[in-house]
C-alpha positions in Angstrom: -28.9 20.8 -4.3 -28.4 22.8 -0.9 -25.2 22.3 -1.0 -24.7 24.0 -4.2 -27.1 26.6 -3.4 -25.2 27.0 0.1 -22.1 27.6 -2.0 -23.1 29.7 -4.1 -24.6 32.0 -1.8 -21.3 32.4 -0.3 -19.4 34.0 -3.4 -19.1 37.8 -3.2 -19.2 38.4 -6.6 -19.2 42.3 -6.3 -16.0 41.8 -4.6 -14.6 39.3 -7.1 -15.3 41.9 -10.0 -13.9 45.1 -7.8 -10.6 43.4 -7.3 -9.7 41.4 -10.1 -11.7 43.0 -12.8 -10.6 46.7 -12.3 -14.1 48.3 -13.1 -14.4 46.3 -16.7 -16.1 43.0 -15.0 -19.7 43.0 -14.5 -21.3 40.8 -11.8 -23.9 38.3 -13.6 -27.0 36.4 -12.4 -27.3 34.6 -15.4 -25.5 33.0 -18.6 -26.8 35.9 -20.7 -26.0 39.5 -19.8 -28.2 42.4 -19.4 -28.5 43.5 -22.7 -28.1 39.8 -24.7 -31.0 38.8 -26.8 -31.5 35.9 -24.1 -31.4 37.9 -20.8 -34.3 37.2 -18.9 -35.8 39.0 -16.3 -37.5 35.5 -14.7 -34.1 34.6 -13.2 -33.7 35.3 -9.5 -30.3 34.0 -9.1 -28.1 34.0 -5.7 -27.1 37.3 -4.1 -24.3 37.1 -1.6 -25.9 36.0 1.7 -23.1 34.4 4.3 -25.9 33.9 7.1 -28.4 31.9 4.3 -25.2 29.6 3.1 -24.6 28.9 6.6 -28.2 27.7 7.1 -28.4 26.2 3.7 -25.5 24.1 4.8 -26.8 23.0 8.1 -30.0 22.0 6.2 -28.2 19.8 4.3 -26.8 17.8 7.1 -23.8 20.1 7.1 -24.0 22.4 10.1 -19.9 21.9 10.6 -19.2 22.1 7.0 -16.8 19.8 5.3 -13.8 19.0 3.3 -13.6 19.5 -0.9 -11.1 20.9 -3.2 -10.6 23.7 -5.6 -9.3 22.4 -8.9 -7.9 25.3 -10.9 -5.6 26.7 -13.4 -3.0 29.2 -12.3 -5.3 32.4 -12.5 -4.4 34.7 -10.0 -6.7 35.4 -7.4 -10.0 33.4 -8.3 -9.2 30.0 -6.1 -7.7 31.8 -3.0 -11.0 34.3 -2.9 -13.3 31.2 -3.5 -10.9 29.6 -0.4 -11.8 32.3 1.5 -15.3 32.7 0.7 -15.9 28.3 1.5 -14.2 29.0 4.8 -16.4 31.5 5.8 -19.4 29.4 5.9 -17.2 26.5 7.7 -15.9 24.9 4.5 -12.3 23.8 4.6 -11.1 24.0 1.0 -7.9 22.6 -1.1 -6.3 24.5 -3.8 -4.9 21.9 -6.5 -3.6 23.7 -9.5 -3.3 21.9 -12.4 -1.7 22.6 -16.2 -4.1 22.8 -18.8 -3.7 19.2 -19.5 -5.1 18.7 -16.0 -7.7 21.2 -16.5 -8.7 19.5 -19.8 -8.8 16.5 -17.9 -10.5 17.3 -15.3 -13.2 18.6 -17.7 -13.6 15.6 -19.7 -13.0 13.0 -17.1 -14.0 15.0 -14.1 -13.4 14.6 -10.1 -14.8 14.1 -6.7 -15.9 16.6 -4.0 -14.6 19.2 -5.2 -15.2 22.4 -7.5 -14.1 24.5 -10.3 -14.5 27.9 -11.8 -14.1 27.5 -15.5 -14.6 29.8 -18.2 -18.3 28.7 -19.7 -20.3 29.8 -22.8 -24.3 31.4 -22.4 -26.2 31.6 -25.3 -23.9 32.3 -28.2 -23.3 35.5 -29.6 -26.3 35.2 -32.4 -29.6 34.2 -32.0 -28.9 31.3 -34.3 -25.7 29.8 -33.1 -25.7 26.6 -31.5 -26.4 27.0 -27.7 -23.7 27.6 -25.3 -24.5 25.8 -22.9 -24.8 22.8 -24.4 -21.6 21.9 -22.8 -23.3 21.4 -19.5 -25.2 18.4 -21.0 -25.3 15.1 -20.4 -23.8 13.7 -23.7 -21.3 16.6 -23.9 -18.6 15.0 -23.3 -17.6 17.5 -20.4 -18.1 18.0 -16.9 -19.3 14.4 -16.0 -19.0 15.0 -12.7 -22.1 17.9 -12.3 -25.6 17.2 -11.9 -27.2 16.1 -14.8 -30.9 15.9 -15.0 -33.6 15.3 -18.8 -35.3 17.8 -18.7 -32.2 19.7 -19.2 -31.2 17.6 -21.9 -34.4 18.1 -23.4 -34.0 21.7 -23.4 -30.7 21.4 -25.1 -31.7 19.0 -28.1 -34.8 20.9 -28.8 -32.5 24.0 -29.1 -30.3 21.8 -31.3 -33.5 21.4 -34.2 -34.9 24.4 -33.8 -34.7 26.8 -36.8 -36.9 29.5 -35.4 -34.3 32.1 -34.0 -36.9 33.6 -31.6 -38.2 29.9 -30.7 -34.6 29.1 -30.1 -33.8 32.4 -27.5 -37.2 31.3 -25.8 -35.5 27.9 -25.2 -32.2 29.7 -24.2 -33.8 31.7 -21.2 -35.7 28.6 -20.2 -32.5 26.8 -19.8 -30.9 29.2 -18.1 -33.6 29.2 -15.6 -33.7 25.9 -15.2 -29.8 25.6 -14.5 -29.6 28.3 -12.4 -33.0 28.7 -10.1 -34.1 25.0 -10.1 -30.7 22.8 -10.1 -28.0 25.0 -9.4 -26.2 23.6 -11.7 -23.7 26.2 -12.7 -23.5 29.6 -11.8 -21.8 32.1 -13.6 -19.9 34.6 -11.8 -19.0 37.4 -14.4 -18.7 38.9 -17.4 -15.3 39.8 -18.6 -16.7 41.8 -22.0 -12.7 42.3 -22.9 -10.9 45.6 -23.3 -9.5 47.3 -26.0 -7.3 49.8 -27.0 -8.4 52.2 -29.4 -7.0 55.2 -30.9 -10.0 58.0 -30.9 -9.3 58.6 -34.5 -10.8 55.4 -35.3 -14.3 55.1 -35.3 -17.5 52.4 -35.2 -14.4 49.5 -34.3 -17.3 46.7 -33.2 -15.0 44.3 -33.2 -16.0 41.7 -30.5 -18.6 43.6 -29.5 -20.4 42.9 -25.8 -23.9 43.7 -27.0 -23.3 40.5 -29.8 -23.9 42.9 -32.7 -21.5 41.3 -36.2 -18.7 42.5 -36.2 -18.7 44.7 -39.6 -15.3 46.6 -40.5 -16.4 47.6 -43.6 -18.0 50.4 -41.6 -15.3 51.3 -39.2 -13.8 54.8 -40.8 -10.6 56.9 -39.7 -10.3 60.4 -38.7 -7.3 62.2 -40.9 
């Protein structure tokens, strides 16, 4: 768990979102984003703190760091930046990039001392869709190699059978909690709500909306 938490510590996210996300990224604590049904206020998460990763690590039995890997796709910037930020706090860290054969791989089969960012799901976009993060479970059939524990499990089936849609956001921030503030399980770095172009003579184009409103076109209009 330190080790995670020491890790994690170590990513600068606001520089992460400056460089590669041109203003348009948003540094996240959470799955859900300020804003998102399931945001929740309860959620401390990990702000970038190089002097308490450092310490983290030497708790942990650590205090020269180690060895590990960065398995990734080719996206430009995100391994070398998370290379940088391991060495920092006396991590010494591979880059192996992989097609996305490896990368599905790698997700269903998983790997050994290493670590990934990954594209990952939160709650879903309505209240009553299936929850994201699901895919972090135990039965998933992804990311084997992760810390697992029941109670998150638990969390996820419940979420499964539950009807209720404001039973089943309740469930969603409690999950997220206990992902992110007990386990460390996975941390989310961002949130890429996607860019589009629009003309200004179209107006009320939701389409793929950030605040997870339905997209409805029937009440976009255009200006003559």
């Amino acid at each position: 768990l330190k080790v995670r938490q020491a890790v994690t510590y170590a990513v600068d996210k606001k520089s992460l979102v400056d460089g590669l996300g041109f203003g348009y990224w948003v540094p996240v604590n959470q799955f859900a984003y300020p804003g998102n049904y399931a945001y929740s206020k309860d959620i401390t998460g990990y702000n970038f703190d190089v002097a308490k990763a450092k310490q983290m690590l030497s708790d942990a039995g650590f205090p020269n760091g180690f060895k590990t890997t960065i398995y990734g796709s080719g996206t430009t910037g995100y391994n070398e930046l998370l290379q940088g930020w391991l060495k920092d706090i006396g991590i010494t860290a591979d880059i192996s990039l992989g097609t996305m054969a490896n990368v599905a791989q790698w997700q269903q089969k998983g790997f050994t001392n290493g670590l990934q960012i990954t594209p990952a799901g939160g709650p879903m976009q309505f209240p009553d869709n299936r929850i994201g993060m699901s895919i972090f479970g135990s039965t998933s059939g992804s990311y084997p190699q992760i810390f697992h524990s029941p109670d998150i499990d638990a969390l996820i089936a419940q979420a499964d059978k539950e009807m209720d849609s404001a039973k089943k956001t309740e469930i969603n921030k409690q999950l997220d909690k206990l992902m992110i503030d007990t386990y460390c399980v996975a941390v989310p770095i961002y949130l890429n709500p996607g860019t589009q172009a629009i003309s200004p003579n179209v107006g009320y184009w939701n389409f793929q909306a950030p605040s997870g409103e339905k997209f409805a076109p029937q009440d976009a209009w255009l200006k003559k």
